[in-house]
C-alpha positions in Angstrom: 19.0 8.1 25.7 21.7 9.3 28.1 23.6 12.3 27.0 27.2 12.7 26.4 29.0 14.9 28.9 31.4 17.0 27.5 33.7 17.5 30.8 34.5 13.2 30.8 37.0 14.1 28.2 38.9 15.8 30.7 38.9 12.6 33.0 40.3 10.1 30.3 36.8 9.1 29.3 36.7 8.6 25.5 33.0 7.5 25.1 30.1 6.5 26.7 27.8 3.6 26.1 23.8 3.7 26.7 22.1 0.5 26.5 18.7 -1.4 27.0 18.7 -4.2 29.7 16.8 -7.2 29.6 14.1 -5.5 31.7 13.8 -2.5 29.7 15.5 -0.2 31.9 18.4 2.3 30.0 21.6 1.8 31.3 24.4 4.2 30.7 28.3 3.4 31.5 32.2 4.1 30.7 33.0 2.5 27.4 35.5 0.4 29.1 32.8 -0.7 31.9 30.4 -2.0 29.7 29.7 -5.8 30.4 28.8 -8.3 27.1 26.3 -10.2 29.3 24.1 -7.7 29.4 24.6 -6.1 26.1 23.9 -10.0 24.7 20.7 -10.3 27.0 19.3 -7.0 26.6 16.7 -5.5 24.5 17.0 -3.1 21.0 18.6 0.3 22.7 16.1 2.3 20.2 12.6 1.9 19.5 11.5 0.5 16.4 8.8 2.2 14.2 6.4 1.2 11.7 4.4 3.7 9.4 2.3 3.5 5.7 4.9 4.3 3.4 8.4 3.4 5.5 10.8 2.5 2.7 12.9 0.2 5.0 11.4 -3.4 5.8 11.4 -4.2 10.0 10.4 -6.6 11.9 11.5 -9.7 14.1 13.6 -12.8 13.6 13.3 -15.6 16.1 17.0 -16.7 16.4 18.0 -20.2 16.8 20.9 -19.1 18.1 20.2 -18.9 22.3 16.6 -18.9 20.7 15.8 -15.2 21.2 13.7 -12.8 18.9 16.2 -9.9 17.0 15.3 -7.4 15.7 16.0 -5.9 12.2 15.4 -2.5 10.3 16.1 -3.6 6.8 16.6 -7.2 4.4 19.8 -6.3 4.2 20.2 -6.2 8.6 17.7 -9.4 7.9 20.2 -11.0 5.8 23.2 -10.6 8.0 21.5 -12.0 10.8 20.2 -15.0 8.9 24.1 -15.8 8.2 24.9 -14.8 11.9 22.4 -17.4 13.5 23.4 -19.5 11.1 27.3 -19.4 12.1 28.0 -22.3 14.4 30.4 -20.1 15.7 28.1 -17.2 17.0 26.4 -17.9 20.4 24.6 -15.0 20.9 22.8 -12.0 19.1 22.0 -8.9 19.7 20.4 -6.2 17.6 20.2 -2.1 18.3 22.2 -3.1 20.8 23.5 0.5 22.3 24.3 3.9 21.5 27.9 5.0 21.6 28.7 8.5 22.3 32.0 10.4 22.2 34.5 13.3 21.2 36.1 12.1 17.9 38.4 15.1 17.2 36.7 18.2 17.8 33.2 16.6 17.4 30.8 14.4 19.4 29.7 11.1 17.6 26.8 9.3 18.5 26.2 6.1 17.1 24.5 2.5 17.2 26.0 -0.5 15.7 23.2 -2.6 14.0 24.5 -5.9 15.1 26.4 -7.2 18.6 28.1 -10.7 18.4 29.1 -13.4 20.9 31.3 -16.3 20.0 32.4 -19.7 21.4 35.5 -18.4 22.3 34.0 -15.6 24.3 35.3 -12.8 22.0 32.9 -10.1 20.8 31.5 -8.9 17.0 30.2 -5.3 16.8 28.8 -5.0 13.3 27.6 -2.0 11.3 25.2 -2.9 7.9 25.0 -1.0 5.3 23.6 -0.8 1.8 26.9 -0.6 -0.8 26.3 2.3 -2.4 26.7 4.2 1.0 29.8 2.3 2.0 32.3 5.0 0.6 30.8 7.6 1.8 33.2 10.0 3.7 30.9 10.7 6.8 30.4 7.0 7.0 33.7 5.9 6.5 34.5 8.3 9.2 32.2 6.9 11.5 33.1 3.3 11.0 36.6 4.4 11.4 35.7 5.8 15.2 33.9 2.5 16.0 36.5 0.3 14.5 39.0 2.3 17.2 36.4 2.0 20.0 36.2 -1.6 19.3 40.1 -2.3 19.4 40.4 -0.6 22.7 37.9 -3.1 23.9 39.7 -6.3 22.0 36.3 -6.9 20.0 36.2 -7.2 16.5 34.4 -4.8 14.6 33.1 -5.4 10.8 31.3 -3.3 8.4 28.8 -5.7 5.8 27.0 -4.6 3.2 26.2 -8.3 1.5 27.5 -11.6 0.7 27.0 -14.3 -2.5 23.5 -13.9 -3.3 23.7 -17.7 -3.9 24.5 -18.2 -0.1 22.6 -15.4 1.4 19.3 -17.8 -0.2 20.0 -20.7 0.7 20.7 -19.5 4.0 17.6 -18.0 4.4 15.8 -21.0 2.9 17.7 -23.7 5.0 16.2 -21.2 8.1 12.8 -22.3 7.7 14.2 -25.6 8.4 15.8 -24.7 12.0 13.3 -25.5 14.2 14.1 -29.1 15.9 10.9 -29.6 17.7 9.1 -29.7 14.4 11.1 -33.5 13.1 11.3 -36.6 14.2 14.7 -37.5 16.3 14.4 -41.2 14.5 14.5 -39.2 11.2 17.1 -37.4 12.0 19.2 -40.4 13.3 18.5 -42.2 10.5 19.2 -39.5 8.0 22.9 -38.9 9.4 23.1 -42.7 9.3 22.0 -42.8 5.7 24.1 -39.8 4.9 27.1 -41.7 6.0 26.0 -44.3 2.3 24.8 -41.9 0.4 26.5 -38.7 -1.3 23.8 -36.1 -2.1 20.4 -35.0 -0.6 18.1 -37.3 -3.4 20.2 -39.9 -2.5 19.2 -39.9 1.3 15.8 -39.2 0.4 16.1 -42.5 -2.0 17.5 -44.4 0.5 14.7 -43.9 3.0 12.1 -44.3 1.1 10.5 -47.3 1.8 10.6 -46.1 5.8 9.5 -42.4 5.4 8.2 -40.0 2.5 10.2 -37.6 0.9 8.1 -34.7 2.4 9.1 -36.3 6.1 13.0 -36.8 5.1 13.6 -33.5 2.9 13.0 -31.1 6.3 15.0 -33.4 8.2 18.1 -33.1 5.7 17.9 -29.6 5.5 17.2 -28.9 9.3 20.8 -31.0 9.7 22.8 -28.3 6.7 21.8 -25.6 9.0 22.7 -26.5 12.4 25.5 -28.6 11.3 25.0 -32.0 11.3 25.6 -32.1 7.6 27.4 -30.1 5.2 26.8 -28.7 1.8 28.2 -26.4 -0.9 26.1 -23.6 -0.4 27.6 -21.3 -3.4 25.1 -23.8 -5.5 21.0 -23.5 -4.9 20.0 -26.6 -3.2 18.4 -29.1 -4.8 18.0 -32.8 -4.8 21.1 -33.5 -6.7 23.3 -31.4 -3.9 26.3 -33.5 -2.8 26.2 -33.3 1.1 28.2 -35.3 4.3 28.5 -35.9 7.5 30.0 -33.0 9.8 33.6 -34.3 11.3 
């Protein structure tokens, strides 16, 4: 990783930025010269590592979202990035994705955000994750603090997580095993939507096609419409047959 130079404060350079590109090259740049393209496209800024007895869980999501593999160090990183590809809203993913180094006061921060976000409108998401019982902290309230002012500067948004309704964070991360599109049947899925339009809830849809398709052909295609959109659903309730669903506007 690039190191901080102590003398850019003099030159109205509050922080640096080091990041991974797509290649794998390290890239290092002026906060305010750092370009969301290639934060978006590039690669984890850190290297992941796996050893017998790590108590963190790591490992790889394939993203749906500009269908990409992210990376994650925990369930609880895991779980925001579920409800991130999930977001019709978010176009683009990153994990790890650089190191920010600055003065803060009369120290030097270093830090990497767990999660970078792109959205339709074109406006940026830096988000930090972390587990509740370290969210008041003083060290890492200061640290979010510093990032949150980083952020600003640049017109991103910044957010700190540490969950959501468990409810929702499930059946997110159920209806996910349902977001691959090459796996159904575009006639299934036409026809669901169609019957969707009749019928109410998700047994309903599945009763209605019946006599055309078996449940274990319609079910996946209901559920692979809730996630990307097609279809709604109260997701503060587990899902189940007798879930009341419709037809996106």
């Amino acid at each position: 990783m690039g190191e901080y130079d102590d003398a850019a404060t003099t030159t109205g350079r509050t922080a640096r930025a080091v990041y991974r590109k797509a290649d794998g090259r390290l890239a290092e740049v002026d906060w305010d010269r750092l370009l969301v393209d290639e934060v978006a496209d590039g690669l984890p800024v850190r290297e992941f590592r796996w050893y017998r007895g790590r108590k963190h869980y790591s490992g790889w999501y394939h993203a749906s979202t500009a269908g990409r593999l992210v990376a994650y160090e925990s369930r609880l990183e895991l779980a925001r990035i579920l409800l991130a590809d999930f977001d019709r809203s978010v176009v683009r993913i990153a994990a790890q994705p650089f190191q920010l180094v600055g003065r803060d006061g009369d120290r030097i921060r270093r830090h990497v955000p767990d999660l970078f976000l792109v959205h339709t409108d074109g406006l940026a998401t830096v988000v930090d994750v972390k587990a509740p019982s370290r969210m008041k902290d003083p060290k890492v309230i200061a640290q979010f603090d510093w990032t949150r002012r980083l952020c600003s500067d640049r017109g991103w948004a910044y957010e700190t997580w540490s969950g959501a309704e468990p409810v929702v964070v499930e059946n997110v991360r159920f209806l996910a095993g349902y977001r691959r599109r090459l796996l159904l049947e575009e006639t299934v899925l036409a026809e669901v939507l169609e019957a969707a339009g009749r019928q109410s809830t998700i047994g309903g849809v599945e009763a209605a096609l019946a006599s055309r398709y078996p449940g274990e052909v319609v079910r996946p295609a209901v559920l692979h419409l809730v996630w990307c959109g097609g279809l709604t659903a109260d997701l503060r309730q587990p899902l189940a047959g007798t879930t009341a669903i419709r037809a996106a506007a």
